[in-house]
Backbone bond lengths (Angstrom), bond angles and torsions (degrees), N, CA, C in turn:
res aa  C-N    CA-C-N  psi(-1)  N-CA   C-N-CA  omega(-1)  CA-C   N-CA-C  phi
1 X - - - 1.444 - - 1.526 107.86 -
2 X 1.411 118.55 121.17 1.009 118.88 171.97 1.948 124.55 -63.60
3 X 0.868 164.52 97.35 1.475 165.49 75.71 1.660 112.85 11.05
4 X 1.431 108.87 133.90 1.442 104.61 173.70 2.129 93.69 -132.49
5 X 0.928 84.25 -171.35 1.807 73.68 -161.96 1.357 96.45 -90.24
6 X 1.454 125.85 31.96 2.024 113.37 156.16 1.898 88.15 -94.52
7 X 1.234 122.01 -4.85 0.922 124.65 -178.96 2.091 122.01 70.56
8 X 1.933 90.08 20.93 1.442 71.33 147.15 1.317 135.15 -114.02
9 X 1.181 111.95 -161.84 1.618 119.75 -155.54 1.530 114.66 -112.07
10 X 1.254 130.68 141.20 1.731 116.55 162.33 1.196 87.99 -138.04
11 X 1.184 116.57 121.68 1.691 130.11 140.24 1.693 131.07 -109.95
12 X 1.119 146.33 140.74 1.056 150.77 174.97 1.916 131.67 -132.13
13 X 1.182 110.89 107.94 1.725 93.54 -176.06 1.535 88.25 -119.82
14 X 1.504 112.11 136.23 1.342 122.45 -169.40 1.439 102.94 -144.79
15 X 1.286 122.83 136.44 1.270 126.53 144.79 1.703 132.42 -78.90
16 X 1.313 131.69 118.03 1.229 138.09 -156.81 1.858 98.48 -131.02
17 X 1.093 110.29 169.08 1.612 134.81 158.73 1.721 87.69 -119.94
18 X 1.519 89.20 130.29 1.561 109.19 165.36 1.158 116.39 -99.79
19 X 1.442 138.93 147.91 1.511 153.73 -177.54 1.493 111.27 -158.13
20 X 1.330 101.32 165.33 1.364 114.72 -179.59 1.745 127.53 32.89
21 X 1.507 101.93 67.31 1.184 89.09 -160.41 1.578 98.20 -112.20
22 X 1.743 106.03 171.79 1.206 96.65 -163.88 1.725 99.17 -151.61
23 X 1.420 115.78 162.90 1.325 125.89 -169.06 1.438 115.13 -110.61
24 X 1.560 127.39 95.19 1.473 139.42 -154.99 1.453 95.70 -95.12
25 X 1.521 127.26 -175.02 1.075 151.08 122.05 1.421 122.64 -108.68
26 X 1.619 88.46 139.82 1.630 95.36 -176.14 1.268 115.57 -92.80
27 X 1.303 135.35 166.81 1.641 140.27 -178.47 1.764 112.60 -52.10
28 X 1.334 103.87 -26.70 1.532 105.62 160.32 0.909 129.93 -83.58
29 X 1.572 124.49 -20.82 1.542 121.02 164.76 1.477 97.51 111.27
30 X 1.256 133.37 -2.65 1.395 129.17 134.14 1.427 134.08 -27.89
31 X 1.611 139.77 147.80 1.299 123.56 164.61 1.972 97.96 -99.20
32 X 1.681 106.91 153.02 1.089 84.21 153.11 1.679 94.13 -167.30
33 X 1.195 128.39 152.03 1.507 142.00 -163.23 1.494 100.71 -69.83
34 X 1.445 103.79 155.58 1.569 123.22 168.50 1.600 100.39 -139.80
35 X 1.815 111.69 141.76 1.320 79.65 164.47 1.985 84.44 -164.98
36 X 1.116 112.69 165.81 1.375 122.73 -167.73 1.537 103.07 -62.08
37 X 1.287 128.02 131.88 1.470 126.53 167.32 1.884 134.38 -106.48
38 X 1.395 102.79 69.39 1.792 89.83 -177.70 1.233 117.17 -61.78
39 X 1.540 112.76 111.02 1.586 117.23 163.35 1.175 128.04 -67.23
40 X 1.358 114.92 99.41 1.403 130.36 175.57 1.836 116.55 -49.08
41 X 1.648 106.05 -35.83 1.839 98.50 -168.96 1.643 98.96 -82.05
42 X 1.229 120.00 -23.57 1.602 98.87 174.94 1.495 95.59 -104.19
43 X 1.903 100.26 177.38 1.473 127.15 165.86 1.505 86.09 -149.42
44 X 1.924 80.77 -177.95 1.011 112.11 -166.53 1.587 130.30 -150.21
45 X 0.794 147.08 115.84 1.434 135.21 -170.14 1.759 122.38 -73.26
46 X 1.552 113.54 109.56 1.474 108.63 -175.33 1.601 112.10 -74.65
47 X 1.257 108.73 -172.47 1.577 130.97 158.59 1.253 104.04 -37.40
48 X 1.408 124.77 -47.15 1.384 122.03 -144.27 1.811 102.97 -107.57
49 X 1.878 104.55 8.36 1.315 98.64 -174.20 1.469 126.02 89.15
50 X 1.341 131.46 -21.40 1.301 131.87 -141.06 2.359 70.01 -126.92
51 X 1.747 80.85 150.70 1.563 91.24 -178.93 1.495 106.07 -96.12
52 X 1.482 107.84 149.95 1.540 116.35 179.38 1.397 112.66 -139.25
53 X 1.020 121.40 141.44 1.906 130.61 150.77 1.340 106.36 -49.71
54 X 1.422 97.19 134.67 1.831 122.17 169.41 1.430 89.39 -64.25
55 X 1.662 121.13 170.91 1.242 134.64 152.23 1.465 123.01 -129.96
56 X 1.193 132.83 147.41 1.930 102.58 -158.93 1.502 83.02 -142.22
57 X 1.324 139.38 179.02 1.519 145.45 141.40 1.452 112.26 -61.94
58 X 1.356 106.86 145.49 1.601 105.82 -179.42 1.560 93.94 -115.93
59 X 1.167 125.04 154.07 1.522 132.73 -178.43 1.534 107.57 -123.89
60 X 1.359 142.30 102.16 1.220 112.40 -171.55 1.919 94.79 -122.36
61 X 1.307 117.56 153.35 1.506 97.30 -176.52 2.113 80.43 -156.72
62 X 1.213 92.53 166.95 1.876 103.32 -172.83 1.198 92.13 75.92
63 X 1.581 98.61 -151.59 1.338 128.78 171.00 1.535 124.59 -47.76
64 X 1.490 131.10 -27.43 1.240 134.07 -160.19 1.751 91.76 -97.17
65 X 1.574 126.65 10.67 1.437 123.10 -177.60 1.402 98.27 -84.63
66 X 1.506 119.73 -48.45 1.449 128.22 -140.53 1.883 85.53 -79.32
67 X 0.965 144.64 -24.04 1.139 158.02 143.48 1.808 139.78 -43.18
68 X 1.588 84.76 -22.58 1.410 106.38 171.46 1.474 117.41 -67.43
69 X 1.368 137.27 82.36 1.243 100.02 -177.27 1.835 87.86 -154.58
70 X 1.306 102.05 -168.73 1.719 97.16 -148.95 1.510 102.06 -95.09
71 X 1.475 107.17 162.05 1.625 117.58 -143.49 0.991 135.26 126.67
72 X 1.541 123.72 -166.00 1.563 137.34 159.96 1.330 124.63 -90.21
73 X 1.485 118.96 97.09 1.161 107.92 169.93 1.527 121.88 -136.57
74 X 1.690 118.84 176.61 1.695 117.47 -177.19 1.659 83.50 -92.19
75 X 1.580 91.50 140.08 1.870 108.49 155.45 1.385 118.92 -110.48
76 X 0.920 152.32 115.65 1.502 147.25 127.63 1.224 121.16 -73.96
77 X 1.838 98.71 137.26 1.718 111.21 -179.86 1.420 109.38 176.89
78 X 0.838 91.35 -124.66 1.687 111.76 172.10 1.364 136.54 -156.65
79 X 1.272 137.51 139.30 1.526 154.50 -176.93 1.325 97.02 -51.39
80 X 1.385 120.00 143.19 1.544 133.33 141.22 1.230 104.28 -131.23
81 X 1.816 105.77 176.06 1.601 127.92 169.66 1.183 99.83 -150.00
82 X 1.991 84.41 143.47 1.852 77.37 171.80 1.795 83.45 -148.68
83 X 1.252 95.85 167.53 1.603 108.38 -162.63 1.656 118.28 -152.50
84 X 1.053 121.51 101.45 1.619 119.20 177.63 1.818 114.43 -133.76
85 X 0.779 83.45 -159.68 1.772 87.94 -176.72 1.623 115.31 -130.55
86 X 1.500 108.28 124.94 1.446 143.97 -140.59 2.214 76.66 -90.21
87 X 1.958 98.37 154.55 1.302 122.25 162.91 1.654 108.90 -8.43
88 X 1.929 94.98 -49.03 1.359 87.78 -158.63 1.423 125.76 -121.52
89 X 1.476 109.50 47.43 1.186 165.01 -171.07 1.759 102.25 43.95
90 X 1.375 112.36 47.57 1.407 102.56 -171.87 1.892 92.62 -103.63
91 X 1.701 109.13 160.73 1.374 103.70 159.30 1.458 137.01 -60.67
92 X 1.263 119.93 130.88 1.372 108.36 174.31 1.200 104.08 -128.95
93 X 1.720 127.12 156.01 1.283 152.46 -173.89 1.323 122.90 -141.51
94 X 1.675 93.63 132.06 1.562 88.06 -178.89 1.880 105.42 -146.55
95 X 1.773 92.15 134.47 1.671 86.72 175.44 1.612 123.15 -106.37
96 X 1.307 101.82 129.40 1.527 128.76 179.26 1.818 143.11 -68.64
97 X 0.732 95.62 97.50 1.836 88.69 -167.82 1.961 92.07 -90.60
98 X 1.345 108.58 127.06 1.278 111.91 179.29 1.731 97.17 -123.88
99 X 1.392 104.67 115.69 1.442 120.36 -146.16 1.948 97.58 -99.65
100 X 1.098 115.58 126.16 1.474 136.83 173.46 1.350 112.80 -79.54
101 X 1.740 106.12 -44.28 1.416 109.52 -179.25 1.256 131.15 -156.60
102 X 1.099 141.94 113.65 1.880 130.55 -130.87 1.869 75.71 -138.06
103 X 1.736 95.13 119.53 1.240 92.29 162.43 2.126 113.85 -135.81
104 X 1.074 150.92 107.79 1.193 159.64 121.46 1.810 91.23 62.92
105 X 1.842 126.66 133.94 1.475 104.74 179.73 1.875 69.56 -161.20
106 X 1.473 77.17 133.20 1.585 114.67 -176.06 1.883 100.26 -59.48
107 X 1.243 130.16 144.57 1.236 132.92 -161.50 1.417 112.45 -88.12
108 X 1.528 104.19 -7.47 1.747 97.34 -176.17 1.979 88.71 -117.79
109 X 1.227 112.22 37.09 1.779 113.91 -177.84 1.454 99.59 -106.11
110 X 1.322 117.11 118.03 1.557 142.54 172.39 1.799 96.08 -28.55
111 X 1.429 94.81 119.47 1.736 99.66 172.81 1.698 118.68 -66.18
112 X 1.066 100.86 124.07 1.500 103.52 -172.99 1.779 103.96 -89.00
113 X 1.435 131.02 129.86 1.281 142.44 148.50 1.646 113.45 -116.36
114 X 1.339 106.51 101.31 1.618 115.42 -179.79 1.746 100.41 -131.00
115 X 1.411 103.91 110.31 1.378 104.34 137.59 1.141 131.60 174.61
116 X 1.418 119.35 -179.78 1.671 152.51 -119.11 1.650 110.55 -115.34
117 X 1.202 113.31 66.51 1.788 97.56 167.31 1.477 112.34 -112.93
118 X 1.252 114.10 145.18 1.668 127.76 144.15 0.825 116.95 -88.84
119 X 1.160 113.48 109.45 2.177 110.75 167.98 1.211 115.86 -139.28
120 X 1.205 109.55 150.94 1.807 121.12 -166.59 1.294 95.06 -93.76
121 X 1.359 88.63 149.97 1.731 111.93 -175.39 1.471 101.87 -138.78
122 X 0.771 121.67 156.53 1.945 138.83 162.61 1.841 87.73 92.16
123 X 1.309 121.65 58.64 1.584 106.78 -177.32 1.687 86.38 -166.55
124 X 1.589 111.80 137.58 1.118 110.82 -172.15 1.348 113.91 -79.47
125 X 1.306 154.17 111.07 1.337 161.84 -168.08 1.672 94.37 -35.94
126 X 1.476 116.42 150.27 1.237 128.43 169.05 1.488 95.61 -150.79
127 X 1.739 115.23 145.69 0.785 134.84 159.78 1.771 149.11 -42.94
128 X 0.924 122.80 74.68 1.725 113.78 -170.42 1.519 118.66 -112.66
129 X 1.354 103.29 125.55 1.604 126.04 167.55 1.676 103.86 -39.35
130 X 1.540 102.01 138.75 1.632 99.90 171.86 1.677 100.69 -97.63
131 X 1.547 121.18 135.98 1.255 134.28 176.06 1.859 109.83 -54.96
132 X 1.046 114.31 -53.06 1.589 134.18 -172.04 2.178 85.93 -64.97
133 X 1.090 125.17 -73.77 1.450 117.58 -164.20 1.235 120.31 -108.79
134 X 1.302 109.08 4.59 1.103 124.32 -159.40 1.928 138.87 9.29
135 X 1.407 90.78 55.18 1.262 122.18 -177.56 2.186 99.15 -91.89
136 X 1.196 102.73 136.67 1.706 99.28 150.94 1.503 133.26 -46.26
């Protein structure tokens, strides 16, 4: 479980189908996988009425890469967001599962959606640079 020293928390264990995945380099010169995540334990209701799975980016880097690979599987880790502005200067957002541990989940195994935030409320949001990408 991730903790940072305001002492909150993000945890996440999710069941997903993995697709499209792909082999990056990171700013250190590491390799490490990305790959599309449909979450099987939630839905959702579209425009059109009919229910659907979210889809999020999966981040997997260490040990939880060699594991990355396409299918059904459980993730544990933690949530991110990241948010900038597209060609055409509109906002865009996107949420992140940065995966600790990707292990193989049998196709008839109960979809797991579990997770873990602390977050402050009654405080007006302010902006902070991330140290690691230094993105907002």
């Amino acid at each position: 479980m991730t903790q940072n020293n305001n002492g909150f928390n993000n945890f996440v264990v999710l069941s997903a189908e993995l697709s499209a995945i792909a082999v990056k380099d990171a700013s250190n010169g590491k390799k490490y996988k990305t790959a599309n995540a449909t979450l099987l334990g939630i839905t959702y209701k579209g425009e059109d009425g009919l229910a659907y799975h979210p889809t999020v980016t999966l981040l997997a880097f260490n040990g939880a890469k060699q594991h990355c690979k396409p299918g059904r599987v459980k993730i544990m880790g933690q949530l991110s967001y990241s948010e900038w502005k597209n060609d055409q200067d509109e906002k865009v957002g996107q949420v992140k599962v940065i995966a600790n541990f990707i292990e193989s989940e049998k196709e008839d195994a109960k979809p797991k959606a579990y997770v873990k935030l602390t977050l402050r409320i009654g405080k007006d949001a302010e902006s902070r640079m991330s140290p690691n990408t230094g993105l907002p």
